[in-house]
C-alpha positions as CSV (number, residue, x, y, z in Angstrom):
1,X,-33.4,17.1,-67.6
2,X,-34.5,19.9,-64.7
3,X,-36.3,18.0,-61.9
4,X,-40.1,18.5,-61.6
5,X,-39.7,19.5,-58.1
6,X,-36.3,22.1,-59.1
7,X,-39.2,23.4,-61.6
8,X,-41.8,24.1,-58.9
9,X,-39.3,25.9,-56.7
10,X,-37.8,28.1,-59.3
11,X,-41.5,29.0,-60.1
12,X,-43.2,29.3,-56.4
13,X,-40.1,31.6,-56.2
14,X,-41.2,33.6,-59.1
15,X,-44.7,33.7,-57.7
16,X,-43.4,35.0,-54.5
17,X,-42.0,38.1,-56.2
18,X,-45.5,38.0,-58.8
19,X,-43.0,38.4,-61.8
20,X,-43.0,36.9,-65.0
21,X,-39.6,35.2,-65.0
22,X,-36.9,34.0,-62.7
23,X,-35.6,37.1,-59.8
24,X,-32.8,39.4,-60.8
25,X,-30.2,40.5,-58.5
26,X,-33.0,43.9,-58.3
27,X,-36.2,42.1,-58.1
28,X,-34.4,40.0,-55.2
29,X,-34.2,43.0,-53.1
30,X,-38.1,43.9,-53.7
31,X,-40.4,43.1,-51.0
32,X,-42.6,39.8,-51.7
33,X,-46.6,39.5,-51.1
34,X,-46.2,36.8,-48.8
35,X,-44.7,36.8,-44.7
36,X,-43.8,33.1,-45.7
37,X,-40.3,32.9,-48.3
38,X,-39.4,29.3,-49.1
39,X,-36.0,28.3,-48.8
40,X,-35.1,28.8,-52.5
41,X,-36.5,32.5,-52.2
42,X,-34.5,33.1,-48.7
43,X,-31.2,31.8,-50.0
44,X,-31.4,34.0,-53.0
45,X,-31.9,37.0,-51.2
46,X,-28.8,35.8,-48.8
47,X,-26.6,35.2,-51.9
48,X,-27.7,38.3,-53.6
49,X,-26.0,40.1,-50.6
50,X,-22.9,39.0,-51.1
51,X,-23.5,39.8,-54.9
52,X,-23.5,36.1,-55.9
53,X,-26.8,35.6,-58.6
54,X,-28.1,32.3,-60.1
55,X,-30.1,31.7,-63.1
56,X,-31.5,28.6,-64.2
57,X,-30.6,26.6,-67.4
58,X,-34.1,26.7,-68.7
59,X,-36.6,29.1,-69.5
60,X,-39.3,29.4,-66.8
61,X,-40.8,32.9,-68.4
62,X,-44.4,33.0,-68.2
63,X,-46.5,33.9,-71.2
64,X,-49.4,36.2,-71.2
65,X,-47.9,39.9,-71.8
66,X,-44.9,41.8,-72.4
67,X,-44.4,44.4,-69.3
68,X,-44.5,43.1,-66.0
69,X,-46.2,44.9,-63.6
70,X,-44.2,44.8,-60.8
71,X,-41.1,46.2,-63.1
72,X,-43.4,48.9,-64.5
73,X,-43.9,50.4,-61.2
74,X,-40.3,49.9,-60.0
75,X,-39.2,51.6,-63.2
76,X,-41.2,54.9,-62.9
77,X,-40.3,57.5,-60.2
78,X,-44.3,59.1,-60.2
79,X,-45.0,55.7,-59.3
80,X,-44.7,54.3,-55.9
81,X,-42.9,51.1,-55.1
82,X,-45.6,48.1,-54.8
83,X,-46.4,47.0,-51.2
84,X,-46.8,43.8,-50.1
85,X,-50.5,44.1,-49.7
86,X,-50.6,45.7,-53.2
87,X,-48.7,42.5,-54.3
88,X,-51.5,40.6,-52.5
89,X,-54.0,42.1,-54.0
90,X,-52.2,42.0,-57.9
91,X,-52.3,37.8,-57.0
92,X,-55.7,37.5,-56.3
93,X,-56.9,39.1,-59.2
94,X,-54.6,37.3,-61.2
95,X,-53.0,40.5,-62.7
96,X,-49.4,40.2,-64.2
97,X,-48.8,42.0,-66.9
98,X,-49.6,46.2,-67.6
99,X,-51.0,44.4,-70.9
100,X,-54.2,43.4,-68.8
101,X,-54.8,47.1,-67.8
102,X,-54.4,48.9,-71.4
103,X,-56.3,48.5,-74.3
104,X,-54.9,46.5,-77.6
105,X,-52.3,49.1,-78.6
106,X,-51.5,49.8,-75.1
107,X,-52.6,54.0,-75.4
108,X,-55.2,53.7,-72.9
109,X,-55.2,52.3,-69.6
110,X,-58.5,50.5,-69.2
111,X,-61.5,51.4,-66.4
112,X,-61.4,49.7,-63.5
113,X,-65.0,48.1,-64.6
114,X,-63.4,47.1,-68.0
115,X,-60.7,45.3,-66.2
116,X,-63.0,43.4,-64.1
117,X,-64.6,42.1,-67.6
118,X,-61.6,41.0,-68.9
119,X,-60.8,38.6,-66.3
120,X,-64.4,37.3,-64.6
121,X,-62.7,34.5,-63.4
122,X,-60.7,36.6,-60.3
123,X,-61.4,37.7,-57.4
124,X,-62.4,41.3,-57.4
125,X,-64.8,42.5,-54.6
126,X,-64.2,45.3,-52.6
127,X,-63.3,49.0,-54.0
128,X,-60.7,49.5,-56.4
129,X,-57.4,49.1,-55.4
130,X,-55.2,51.8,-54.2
131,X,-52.1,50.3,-56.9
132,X,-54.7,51.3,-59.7
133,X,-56.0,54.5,-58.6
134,X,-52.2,55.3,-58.1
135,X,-51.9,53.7,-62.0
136,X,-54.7,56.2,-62.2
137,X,-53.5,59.8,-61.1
138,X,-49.7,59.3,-63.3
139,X,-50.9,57.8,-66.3
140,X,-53.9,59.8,-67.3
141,X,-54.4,63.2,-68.9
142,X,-58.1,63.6,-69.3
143,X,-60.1,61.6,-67.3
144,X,-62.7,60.9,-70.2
145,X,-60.4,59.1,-72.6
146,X,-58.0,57.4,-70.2
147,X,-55.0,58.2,-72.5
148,X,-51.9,56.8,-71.1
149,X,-49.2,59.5,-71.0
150,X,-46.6,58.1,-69.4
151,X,-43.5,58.5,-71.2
152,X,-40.4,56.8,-70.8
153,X,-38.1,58.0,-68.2
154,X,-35.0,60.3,-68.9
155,X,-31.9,59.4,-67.4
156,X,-29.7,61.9,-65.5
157,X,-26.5,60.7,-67.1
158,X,-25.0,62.6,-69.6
159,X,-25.2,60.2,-72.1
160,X,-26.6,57.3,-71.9
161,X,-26.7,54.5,-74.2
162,X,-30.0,52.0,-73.9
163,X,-29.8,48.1,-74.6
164,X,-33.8,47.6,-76.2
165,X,-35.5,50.6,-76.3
166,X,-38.2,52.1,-78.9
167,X,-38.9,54.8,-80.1
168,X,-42.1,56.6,-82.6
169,X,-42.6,60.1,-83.8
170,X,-44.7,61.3,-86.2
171,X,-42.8,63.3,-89.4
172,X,-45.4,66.4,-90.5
173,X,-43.7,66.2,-93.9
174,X,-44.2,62.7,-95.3
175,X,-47.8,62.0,-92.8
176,X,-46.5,59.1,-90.9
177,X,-45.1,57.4,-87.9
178,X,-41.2,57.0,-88.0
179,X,-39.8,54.0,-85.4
180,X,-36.4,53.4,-84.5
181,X,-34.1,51.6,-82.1
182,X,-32.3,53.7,-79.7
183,X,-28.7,54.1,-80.3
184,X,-27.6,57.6,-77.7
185,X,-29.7,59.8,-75.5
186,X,-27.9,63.0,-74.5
187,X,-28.9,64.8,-71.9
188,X,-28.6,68.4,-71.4
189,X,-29.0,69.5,-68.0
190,X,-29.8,73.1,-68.9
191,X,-31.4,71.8,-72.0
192,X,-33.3,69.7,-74.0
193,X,-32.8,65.5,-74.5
194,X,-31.6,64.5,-77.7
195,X,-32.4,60.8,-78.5
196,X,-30.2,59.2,-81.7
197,X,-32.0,56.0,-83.2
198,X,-31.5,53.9,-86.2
């Protein structure tokens, strides 16, 4: 059995980072909202120099969405790499998860006012935040429906083959929404992508 206190530290690690599971060799080289690191958090990012990771032998995920924020911005290039202040800000208002800033089906990104109604509990005075306005300008295409257009990124390798990734068009012919795994993207650098699913 995993010591209470081993527990704590694995998770005020997490915290430090404001990600929903324990630091990957990448999130360990992201900046944290805090000046102060605890010792777990400092000898992590000393071991992850030397390319050395751990990983505990249970699961301290946290529930309550399935994208991360912090990931979401580190994955887009529009997007700007959080700051700590921004990080600071994410904490306070107890905001995790990109699943707290769209609606239901995850096609629009929420107002800033319907954000703050969701979660009454946090700490949200003062104007909005510049990490949402900048959520703001790259997701949206018309500022009165607050459709999220972000689509996923395309890689620059030739081919490239994804581990979990979705995919949904809509087929004319038959009037409905097709989904599929993705096996292959190739990419054409004078062309078009090609994306193979199953």
């Amino acid at each position: 059995m995993f010591s209470t206190i081993g527990l704590q530290k694995i998770l005020s690690t997490q915290y430090e980072f404001w990600i929903p599971n324990f630091p990957t060799s990448k999130d360990l080289s992201n900046t944290i909202f805090s000046n102060y690191q605890s010792l777990l958090t400092r000898q992590l990012r000393l071991f992850n120099n030397f390319y050395i990771t751990f990983l505990p032998h249970c699961n301290t995920s946290v529930s309550g969405g399935g994208n991360s924020i912090v990931s979401y911005f580190n994955s887009h290039e529009s997007l700007h790499s959080l700051s700590s202040s921004d990080l600071q800000s994410l904490w306070k208002k107890r905001i995790m998860f990109m699943d707290q800033l769209v609606s239901i089906d995850g096609s629009y990104l929420s107002t800033w006012k319907e954000v703050k109604k969701q979660n009454p509990k946090a700490n949200f005075k003062g104007p909005t935040p510049k990490w949402f306005q900048q959520l703001e300008k790259s997701n949206i295409i018309a500022a009165e429906t607050q459709y999220d257009s972000m689509s996923p990124p395309i890689r620059k390798a030739s081919n490239y083959r994804p581990k979990n990734e979705w995919t949904i068009s809509w087929d004319l012919t038959h009037q409905c929404e097709l989904y599929g795994k993705t096996v292959e993207q190739q990419n054409d650098l004078y062309g078009t992508s090609l994306t193979y699913r199953c």
